[in-house]
PDB file of N, CA, C, O and CB in Angstrom:
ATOM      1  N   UNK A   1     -83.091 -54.956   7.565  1.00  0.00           N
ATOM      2  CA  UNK A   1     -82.697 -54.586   8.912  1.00  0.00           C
ATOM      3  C   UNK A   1     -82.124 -53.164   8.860  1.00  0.00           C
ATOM      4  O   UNK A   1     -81.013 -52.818   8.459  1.00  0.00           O
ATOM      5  CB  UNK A   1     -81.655 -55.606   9.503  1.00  0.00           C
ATOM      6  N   UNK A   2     -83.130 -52.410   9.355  1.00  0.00           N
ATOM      7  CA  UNK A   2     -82.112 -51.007   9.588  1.00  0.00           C
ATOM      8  C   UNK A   2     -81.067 -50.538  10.600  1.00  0.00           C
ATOM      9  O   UNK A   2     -80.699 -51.493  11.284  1.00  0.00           O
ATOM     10  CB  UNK A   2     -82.864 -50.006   9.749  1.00  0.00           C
ATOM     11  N   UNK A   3     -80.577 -49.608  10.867  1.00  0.00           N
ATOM     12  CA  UNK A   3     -78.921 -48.991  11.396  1.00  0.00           C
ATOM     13  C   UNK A   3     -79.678 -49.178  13.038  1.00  0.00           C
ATOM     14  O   UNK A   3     -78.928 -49.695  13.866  1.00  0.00           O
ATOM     15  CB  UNK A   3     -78.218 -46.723  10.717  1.00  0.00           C
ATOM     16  N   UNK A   4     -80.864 -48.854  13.455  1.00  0.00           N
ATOM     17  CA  UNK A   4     -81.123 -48.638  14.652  1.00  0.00           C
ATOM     18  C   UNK A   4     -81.113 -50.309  15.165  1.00  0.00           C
ATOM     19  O   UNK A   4     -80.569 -50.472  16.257  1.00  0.00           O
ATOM     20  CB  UNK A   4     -82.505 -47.696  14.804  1.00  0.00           C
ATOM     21  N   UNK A   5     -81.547 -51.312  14.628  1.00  0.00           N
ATOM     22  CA  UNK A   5     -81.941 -52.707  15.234  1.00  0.00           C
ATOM     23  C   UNK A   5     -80.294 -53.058  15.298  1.00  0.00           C
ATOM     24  O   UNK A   5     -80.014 -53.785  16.251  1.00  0.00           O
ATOM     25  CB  UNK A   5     -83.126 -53.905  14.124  1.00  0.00           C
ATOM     26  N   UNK A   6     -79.147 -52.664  14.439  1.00  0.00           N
ATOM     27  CA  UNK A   6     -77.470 -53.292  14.107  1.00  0.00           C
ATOM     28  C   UNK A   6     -76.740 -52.415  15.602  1.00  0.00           C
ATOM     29  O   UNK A   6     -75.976 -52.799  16.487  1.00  0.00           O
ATOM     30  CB  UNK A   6     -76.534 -52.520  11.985  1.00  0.00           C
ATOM     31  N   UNK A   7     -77.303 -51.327  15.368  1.00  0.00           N
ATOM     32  CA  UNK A   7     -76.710 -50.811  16.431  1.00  0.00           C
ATOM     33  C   UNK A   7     -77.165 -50.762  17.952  1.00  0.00           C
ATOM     34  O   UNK A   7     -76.641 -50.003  18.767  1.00  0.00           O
ATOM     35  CB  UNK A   7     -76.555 -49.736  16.058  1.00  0.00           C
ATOM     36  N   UNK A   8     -78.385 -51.811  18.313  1.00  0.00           N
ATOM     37  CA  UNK A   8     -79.144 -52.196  19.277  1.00  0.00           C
ATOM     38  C   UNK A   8     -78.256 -53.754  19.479  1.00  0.00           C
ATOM     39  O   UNK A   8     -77.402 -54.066  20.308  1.00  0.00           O
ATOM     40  CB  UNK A   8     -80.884 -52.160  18.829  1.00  0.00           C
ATOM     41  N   UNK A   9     -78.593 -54.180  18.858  1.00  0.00           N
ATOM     42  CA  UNK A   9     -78.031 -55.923  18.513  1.00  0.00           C
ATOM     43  C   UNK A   9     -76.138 -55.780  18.927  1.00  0.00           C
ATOM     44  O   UNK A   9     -75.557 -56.719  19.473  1.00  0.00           O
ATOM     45  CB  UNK A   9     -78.344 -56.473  16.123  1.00  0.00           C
ATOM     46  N   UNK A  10     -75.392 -54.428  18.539  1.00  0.00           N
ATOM     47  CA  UNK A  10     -74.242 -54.960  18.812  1.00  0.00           C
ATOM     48  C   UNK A  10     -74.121 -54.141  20.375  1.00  0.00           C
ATOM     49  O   UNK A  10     -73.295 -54.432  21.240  1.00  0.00           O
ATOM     50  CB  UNK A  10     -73.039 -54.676  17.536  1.00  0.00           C
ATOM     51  N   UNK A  11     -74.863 -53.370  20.447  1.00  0.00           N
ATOM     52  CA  UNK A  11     -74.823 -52.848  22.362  1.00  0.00           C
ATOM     53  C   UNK A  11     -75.196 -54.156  23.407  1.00  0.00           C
ATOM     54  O   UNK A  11     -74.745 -54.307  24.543  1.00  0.00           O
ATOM     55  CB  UNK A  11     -76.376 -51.405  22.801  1.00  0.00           C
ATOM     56  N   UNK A  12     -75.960 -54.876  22.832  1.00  0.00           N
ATOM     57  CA  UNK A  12     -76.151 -55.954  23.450  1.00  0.00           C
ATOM     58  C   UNK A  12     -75.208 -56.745  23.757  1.00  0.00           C
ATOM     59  O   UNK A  12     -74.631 -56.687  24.843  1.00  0.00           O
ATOM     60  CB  UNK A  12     -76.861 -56.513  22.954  1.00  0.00           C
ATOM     61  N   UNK A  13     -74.946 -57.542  22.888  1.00  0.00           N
ATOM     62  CA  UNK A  13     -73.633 -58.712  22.573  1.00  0.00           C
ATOM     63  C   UNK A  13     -72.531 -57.937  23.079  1.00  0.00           C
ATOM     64  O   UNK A  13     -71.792 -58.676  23.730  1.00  0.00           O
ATOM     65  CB  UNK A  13     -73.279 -59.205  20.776  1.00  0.00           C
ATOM     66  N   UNK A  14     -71.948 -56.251  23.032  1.00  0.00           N
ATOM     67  CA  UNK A  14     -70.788 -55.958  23.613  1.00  0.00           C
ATOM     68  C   UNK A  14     -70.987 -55.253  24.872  1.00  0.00           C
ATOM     69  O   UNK A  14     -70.156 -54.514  25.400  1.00  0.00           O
ATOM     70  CB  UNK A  14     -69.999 -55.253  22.753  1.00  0.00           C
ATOM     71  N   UNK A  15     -72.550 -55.632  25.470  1.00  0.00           N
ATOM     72  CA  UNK A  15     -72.461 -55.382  27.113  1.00  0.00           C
ATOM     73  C   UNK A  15     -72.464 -56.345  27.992  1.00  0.00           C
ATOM     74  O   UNK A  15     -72.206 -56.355  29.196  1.00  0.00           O
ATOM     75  CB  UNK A  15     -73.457 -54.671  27.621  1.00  0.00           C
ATOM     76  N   UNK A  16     -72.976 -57.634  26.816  1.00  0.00           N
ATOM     77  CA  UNK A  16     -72.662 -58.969  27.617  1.00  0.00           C
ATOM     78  C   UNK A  16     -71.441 -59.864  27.716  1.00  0.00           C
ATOM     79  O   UNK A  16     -71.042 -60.619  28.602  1.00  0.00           O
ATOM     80  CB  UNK A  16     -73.483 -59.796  27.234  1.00  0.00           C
ATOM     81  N   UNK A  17     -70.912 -59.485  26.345  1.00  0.00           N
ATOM     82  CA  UNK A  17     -69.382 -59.684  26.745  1.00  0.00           C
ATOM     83  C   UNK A  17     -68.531 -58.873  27.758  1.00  0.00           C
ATOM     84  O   UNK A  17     -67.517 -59.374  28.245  1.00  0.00           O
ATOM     85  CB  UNK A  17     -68.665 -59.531  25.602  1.00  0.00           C
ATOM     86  N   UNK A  18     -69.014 -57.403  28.132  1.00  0.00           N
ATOM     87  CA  UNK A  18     -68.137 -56.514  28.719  1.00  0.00           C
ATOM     88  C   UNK A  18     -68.841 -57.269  30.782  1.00  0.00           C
ATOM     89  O   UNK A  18     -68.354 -57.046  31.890  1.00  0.00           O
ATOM     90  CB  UNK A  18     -68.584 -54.306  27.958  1.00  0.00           C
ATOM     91  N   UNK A  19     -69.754 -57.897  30.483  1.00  0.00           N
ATOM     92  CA  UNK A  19     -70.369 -58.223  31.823  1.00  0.00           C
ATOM     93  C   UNK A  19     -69.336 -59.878  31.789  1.00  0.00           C
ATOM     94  O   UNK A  19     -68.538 -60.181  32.676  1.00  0.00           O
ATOM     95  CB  UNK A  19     -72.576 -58.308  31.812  1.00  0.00           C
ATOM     96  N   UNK A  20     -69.531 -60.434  30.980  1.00  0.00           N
ATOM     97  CA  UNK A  20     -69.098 -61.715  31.134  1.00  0.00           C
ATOM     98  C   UNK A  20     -67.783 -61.848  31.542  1.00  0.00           C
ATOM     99  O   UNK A  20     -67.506 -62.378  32.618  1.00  0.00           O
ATOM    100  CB  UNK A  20     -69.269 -62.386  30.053  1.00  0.00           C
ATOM    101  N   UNK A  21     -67.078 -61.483  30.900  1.00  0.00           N
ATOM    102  CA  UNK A  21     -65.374 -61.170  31.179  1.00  0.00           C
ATOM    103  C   UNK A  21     -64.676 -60.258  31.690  1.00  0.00           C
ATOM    104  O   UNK A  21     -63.540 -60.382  32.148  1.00  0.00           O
ATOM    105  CB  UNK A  21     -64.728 -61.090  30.284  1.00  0.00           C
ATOM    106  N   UNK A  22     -65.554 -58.964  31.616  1.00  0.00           N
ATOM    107  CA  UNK A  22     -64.711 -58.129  32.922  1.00  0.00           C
ATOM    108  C   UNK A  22     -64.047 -57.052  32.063  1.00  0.00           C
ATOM    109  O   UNK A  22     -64.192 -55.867  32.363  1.00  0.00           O
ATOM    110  CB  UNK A  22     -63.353 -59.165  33.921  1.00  0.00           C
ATOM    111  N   UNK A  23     -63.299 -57.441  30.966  1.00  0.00           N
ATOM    112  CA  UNK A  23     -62.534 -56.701  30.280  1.00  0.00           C
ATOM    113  C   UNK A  23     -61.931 -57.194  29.377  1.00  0.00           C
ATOM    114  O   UNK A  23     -62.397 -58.208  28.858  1.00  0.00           O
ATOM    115  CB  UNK A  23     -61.839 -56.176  30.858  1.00  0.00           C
ATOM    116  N   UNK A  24     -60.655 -56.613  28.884  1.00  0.00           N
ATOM    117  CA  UNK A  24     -59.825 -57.420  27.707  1.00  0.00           C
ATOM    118  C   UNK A  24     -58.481 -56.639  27.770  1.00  0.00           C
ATOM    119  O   UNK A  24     -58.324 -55.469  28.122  1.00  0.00           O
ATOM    120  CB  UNK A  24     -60.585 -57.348  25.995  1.00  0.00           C
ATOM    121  N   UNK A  25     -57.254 -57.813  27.224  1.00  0.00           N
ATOM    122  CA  UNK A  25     -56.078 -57.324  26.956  1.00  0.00           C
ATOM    123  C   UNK A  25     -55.545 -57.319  25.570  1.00  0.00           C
ATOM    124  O   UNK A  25     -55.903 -58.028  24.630  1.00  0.00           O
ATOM    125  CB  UNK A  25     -55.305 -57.916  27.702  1.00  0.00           C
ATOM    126  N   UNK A  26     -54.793 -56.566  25.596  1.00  0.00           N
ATOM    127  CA  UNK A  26     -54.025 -56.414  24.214  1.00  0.00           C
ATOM    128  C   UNK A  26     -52.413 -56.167  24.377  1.00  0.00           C
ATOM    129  O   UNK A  26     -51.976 -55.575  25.364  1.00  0.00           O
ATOM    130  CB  UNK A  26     -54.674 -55.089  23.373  1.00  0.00           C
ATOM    131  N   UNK A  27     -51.529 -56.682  23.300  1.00  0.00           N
ATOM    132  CA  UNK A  27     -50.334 -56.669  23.943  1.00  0.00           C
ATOM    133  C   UNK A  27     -50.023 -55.418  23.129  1.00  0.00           C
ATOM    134  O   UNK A  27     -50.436 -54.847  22.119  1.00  0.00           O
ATOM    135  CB  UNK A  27     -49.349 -58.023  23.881  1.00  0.00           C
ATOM    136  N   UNK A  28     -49.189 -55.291  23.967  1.00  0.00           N
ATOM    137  CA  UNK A  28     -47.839 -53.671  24.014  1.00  0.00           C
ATOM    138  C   UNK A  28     -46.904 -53.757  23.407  1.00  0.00           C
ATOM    139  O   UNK A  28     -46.599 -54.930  23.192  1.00  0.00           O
ATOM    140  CB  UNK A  28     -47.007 -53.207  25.319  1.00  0.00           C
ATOM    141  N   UNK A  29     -46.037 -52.802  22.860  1.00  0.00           N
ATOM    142  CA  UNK A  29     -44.304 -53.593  22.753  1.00  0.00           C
ATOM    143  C   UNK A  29     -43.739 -52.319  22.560  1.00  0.00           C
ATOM    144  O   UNK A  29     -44.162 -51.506  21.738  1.00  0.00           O
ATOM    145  CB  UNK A  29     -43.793 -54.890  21.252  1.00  0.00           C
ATOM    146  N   UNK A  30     -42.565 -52.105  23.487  1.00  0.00           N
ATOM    147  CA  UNK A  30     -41.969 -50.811  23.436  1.00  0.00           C
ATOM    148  C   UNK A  30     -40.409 -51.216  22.956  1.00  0.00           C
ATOM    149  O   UNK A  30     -39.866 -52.102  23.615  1.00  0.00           O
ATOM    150  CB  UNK A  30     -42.100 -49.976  24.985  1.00  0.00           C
ATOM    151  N   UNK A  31     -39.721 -50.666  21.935  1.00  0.00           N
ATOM    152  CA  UNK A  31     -38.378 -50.848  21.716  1.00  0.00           C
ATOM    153  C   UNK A  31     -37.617 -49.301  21.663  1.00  0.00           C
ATOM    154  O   UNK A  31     -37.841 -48.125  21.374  1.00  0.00           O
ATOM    155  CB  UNK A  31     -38.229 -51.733  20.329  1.00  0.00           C
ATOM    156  N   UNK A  32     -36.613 -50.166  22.134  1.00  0.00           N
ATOM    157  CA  UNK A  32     -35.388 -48.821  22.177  1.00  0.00           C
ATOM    158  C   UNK A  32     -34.076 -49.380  21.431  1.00  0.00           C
ATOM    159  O   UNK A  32     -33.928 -50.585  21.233  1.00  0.00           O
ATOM    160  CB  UNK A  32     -34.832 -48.320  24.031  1.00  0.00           C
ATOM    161  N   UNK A  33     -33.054 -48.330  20.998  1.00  0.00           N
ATOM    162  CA  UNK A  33     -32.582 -48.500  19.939  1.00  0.00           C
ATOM    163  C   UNK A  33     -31.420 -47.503  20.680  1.00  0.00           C
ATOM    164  O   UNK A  33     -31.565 -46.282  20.739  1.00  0.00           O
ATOM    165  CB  UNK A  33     -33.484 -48.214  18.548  1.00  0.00           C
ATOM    166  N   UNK A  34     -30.478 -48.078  21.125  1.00  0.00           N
ATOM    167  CA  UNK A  34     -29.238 -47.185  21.460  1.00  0.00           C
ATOM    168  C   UNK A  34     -28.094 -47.459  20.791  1.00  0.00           C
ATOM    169  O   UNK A  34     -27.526 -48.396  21.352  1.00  0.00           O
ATOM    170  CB  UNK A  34     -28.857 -47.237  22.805  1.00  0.00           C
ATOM    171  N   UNK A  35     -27.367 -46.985  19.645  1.00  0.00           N
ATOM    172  CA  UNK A  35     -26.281 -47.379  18.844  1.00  0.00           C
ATOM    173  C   UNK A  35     -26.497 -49.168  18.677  1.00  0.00           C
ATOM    174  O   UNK A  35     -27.581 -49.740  18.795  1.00  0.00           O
ATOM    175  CB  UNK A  35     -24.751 -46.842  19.660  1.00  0.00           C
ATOM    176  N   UNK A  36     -25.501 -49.669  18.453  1.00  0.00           N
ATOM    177  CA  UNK A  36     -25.696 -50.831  18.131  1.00  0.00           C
ATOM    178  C   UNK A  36     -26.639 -52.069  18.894  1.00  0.00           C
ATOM    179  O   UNK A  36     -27.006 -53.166  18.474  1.00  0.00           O
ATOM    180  CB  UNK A  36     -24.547 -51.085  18.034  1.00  0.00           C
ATOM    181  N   UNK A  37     -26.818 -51.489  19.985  1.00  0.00           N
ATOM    182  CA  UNK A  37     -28.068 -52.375  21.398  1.00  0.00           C
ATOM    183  C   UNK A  37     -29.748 -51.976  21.200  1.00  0.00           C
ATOM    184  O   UNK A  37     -30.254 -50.856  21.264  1.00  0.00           O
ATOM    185  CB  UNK A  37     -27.644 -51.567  23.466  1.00  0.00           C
ATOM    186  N   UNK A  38     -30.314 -53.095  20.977  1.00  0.00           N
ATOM    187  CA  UNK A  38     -31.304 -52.934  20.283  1.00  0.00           C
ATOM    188  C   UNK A  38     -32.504 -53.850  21.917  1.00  0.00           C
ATOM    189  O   UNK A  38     -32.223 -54.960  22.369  1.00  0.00           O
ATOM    190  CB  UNK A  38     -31.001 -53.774  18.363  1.00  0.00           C
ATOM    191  N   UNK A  39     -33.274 -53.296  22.248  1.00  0.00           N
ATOM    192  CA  UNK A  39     -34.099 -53.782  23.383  1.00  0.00           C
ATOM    193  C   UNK A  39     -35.488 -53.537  23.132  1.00  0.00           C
ATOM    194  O   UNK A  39     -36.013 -52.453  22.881  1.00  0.00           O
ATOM    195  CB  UNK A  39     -33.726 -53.151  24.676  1.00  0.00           C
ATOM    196  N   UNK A  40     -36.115 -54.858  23.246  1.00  0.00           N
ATOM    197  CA  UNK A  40     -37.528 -54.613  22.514  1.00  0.00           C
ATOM    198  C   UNK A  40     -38.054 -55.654  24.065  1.00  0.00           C
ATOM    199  O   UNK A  40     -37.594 -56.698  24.529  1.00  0.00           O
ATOM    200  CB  UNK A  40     -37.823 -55.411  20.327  1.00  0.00           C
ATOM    201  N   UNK A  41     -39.160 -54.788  24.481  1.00  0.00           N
ATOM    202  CA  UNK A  41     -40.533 -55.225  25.556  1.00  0.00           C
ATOM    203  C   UNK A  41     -41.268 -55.257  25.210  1.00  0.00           C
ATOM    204  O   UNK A  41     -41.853 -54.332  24.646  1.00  0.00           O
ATOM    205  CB  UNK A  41     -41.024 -54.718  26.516  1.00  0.00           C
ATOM    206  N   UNK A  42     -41.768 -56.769  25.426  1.00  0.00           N
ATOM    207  CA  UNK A  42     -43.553 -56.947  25.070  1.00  0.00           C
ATOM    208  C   UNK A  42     -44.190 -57.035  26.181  1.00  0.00           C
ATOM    209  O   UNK A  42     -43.818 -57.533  27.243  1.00  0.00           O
ATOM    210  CB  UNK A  42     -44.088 -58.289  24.243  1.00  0.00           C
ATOM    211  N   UNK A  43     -45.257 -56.490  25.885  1.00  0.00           N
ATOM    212  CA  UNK A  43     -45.873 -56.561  27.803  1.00  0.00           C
ATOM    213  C   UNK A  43     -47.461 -56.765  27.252  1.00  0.00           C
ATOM    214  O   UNK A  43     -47.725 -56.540  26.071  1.00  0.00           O
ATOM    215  CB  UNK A  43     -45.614 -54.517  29.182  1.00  0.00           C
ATOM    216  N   UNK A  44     -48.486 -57.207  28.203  1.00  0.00           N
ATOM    217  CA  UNK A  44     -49.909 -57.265  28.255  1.00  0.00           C
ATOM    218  C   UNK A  44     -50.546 -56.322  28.741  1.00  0.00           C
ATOM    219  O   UNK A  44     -50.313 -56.107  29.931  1.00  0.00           O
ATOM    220  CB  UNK A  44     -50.328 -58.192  28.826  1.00  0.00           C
ATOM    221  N   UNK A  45     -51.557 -55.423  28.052  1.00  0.00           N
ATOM    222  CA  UNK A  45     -52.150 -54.123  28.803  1.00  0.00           C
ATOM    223  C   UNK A  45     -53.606 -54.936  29.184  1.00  0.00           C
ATOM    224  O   UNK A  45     -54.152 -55.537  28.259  1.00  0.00           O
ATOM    225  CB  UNK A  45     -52.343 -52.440  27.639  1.00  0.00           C
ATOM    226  N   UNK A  46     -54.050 -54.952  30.131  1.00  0.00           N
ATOM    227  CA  UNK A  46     -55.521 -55.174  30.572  1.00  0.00           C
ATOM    228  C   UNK A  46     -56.393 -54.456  31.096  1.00  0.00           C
ATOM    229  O   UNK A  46     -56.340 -54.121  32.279  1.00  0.00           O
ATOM    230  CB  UNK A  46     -55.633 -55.913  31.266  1.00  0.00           C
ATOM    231  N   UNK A  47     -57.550 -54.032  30.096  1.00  0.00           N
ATOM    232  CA  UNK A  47     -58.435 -52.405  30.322  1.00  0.00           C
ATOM    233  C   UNK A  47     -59.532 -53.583  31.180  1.00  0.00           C
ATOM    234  O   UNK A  47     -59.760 -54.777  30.989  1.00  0.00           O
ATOM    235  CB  UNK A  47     -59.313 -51.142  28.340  1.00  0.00           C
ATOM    236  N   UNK A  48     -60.204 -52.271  32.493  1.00  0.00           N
ATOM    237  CA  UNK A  48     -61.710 -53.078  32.868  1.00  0.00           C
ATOM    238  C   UNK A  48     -62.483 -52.806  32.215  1.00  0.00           C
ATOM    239  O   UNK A  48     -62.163 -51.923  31.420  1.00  0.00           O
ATOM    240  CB  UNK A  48     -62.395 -52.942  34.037  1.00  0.00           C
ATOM    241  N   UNK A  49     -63.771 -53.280  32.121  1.00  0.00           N
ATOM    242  CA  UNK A  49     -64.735 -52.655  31.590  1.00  0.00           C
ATOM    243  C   UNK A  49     -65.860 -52.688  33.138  1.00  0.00           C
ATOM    244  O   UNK A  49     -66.184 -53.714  33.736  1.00  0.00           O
ATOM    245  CB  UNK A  49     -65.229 -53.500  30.023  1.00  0.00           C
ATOM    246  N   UNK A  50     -66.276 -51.264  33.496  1.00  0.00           N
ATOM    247  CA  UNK A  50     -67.054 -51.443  34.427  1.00  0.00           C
ATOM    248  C   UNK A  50     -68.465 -52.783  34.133  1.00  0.00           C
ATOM    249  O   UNK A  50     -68.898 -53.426  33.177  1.00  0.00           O
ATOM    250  CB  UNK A  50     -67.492 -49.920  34.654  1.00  0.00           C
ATOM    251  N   UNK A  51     -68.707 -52.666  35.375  1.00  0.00           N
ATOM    252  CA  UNK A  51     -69.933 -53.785  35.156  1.00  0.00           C
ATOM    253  C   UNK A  51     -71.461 -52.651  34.819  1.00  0.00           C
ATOM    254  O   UNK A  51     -72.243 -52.965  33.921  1.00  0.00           O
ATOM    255  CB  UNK A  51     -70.167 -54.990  37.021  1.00  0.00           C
ATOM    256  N   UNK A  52     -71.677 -51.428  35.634  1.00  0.00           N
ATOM    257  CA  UNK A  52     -72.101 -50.386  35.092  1.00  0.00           C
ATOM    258  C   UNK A  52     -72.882 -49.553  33.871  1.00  0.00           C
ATOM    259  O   UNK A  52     -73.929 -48.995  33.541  1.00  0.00           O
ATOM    260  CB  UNK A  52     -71.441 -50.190  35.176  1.00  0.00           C
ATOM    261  N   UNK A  53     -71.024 -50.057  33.319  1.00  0.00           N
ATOM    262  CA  UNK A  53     -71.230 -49.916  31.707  1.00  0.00           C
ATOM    263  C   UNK A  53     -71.672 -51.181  30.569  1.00  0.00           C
ATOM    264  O   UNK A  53     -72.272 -50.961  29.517  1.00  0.00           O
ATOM    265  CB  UNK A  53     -69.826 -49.432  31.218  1.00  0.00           C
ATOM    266  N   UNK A  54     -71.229 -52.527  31.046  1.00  0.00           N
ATOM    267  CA  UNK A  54     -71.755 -53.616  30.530  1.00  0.00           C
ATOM    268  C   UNK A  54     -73.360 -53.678  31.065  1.00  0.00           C
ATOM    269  O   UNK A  54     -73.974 -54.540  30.435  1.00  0.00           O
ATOM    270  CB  UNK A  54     -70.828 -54.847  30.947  1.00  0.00           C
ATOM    271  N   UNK A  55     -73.914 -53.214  31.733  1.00  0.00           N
ATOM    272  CA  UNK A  55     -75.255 -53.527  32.269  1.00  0.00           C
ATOM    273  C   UNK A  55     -75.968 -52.246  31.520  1.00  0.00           C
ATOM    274  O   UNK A  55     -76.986 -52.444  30.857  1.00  0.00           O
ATOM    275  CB  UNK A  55     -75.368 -53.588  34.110  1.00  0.00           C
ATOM    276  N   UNK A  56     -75.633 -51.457  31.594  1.00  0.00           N
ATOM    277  CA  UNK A  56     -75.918 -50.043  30.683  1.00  0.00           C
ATOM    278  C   UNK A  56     -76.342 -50.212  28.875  1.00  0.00           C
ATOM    279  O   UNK A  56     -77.310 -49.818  28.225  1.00  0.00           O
ATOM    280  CB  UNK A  56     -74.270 -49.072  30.766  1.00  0.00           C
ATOM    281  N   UNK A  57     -75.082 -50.996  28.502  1.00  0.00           N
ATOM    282  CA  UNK A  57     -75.213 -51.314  26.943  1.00  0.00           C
ATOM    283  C   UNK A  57     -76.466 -52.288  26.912  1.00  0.00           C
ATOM    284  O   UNK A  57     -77.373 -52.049  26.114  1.00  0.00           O
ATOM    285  CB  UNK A  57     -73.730 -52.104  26.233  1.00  0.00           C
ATOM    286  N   UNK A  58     -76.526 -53.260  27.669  1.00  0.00           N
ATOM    287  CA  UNK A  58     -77.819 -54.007  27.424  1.00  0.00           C
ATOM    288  C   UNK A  58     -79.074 -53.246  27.855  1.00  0.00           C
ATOM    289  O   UNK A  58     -80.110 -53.002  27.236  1.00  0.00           O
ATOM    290  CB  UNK A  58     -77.797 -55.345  28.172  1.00  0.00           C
ATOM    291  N   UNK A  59     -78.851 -53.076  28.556  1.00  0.00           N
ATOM    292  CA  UNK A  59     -80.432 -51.543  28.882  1.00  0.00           C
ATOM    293  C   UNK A  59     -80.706 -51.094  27.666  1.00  0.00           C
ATOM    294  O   UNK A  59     -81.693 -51.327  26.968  1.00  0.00           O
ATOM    295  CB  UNK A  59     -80.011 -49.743  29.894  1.00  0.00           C
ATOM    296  N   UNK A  60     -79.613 -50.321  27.414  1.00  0.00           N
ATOM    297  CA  UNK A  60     -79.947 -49.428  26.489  1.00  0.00           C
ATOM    298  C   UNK A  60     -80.135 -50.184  25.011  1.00  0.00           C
ATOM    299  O   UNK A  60     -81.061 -49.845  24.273  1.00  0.00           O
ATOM    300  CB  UNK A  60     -78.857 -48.325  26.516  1.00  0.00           C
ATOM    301  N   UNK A  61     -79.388 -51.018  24.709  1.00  0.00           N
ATOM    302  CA  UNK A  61     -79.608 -51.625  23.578  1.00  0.00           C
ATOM    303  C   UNK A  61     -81.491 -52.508  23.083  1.00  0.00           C
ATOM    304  O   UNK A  61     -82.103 -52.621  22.021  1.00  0.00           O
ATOM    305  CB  UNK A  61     -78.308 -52.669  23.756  1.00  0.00           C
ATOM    306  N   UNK A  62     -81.798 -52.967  24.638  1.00  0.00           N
ATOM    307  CA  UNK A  62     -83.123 -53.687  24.533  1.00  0.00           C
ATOM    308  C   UNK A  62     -83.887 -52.555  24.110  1.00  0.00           C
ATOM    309  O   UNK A  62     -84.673 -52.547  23.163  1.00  0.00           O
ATOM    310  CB  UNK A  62     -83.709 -54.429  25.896  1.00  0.00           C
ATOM    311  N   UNK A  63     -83.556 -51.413  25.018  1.00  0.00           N
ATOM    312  CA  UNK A  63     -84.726 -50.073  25.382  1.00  0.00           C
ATOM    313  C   UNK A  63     -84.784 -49.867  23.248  1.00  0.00           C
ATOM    314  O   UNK A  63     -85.859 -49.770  22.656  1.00  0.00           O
ATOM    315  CB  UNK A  63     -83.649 -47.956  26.837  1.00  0.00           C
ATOM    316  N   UNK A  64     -83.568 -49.851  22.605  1.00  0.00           N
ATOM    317  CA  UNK A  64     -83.891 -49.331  21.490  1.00  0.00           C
ATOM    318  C   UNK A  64     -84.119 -50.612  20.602  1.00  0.00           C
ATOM    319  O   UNK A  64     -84.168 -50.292  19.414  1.00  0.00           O
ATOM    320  CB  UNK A  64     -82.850 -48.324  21.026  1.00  0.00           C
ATOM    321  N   UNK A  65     -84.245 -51.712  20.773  1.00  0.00           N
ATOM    322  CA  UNK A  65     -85.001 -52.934  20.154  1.00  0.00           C
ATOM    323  C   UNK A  65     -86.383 -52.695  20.557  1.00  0.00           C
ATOM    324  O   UNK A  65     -87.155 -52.655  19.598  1.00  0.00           O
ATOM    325  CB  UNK A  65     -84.484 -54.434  20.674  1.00  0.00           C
ATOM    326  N   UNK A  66     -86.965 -52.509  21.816  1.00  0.00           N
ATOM    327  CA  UNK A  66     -88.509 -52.564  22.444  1.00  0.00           C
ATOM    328  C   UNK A  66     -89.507 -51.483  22.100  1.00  0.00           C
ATOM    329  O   UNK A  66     -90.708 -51.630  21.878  1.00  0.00           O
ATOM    330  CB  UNK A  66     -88.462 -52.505  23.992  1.00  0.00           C
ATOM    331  N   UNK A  67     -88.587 -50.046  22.093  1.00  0.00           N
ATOM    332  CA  UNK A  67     -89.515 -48.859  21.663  1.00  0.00           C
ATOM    333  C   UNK A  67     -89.287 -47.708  20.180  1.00  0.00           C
ATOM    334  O   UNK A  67     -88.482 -46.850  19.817  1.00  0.00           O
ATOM    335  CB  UNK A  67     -89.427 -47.948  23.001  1.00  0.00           C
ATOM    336  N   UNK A  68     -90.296 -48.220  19.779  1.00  0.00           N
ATOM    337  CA  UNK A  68     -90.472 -47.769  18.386  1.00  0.00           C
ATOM    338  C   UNK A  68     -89.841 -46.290  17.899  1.00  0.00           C
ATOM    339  O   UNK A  68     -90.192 -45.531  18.802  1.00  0.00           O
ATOM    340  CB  UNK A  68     -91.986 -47.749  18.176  1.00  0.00           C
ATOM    341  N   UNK A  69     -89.263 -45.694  17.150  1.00  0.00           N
ATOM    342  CA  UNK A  69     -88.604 -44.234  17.679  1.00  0.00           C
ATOM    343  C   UNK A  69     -90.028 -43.864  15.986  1.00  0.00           C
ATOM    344  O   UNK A  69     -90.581 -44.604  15.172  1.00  0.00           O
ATOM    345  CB  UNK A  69     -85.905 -43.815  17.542  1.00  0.00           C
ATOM    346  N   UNK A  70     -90.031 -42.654  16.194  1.00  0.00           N
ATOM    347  CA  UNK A  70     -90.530 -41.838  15.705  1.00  0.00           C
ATOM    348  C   UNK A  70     -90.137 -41.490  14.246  1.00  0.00           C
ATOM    349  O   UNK A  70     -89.029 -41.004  14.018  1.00  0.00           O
ATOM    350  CB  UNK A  70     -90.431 -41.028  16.504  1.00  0.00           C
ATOM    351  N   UNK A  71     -90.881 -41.691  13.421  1.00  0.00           N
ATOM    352  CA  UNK A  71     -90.433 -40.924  12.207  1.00  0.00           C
ATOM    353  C   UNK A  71     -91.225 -39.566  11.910  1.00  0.00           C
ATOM    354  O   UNK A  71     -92.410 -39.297  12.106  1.00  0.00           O
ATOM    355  CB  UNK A  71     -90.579 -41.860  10.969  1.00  0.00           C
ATOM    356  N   UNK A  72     -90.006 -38.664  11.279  1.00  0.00           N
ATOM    357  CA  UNK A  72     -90.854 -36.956  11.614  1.00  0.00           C
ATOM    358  C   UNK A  72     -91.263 -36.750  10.156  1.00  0.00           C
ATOM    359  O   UNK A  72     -91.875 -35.736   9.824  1.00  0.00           O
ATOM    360  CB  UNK A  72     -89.623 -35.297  12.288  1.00  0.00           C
TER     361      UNK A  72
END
């Protein structure tokens, strides 16, 4: 399997996940530290992923599974 079919195969799978779910979160955590008072926030960041761009990665990923590229 060469680099072009791995890197077709994972545009796929991560435009259909980016279509399926919308997006993803990851948690945060900000601490502060003032003399002896110590305050730590955890929070959830949630990025979109356009639908756009999830419909885009599978385009493009089939387009470079379907058409043969050129060797020079």
């Amino acid at each position: 399997m060469n680099a072009t079919r791995i890197v077709s195969i994972l545009l796929i799978v991560g435009g259909l996940l980016g279509l399926l779910y919308g997006g993803f979160s990851y948690p945060k955590s900000h601490e502060a530290k003032v003399g002896p008072v110590a305050v730590d926030v955890k929070t959830q960041e949630h990025v979109n992923v356009p639908v756009w761009a999830g419909a885009g990665a599978v385009v493009l990923g089939v387009l470079l599974l379907l058409v043969p590229l050129r060797k020079a």
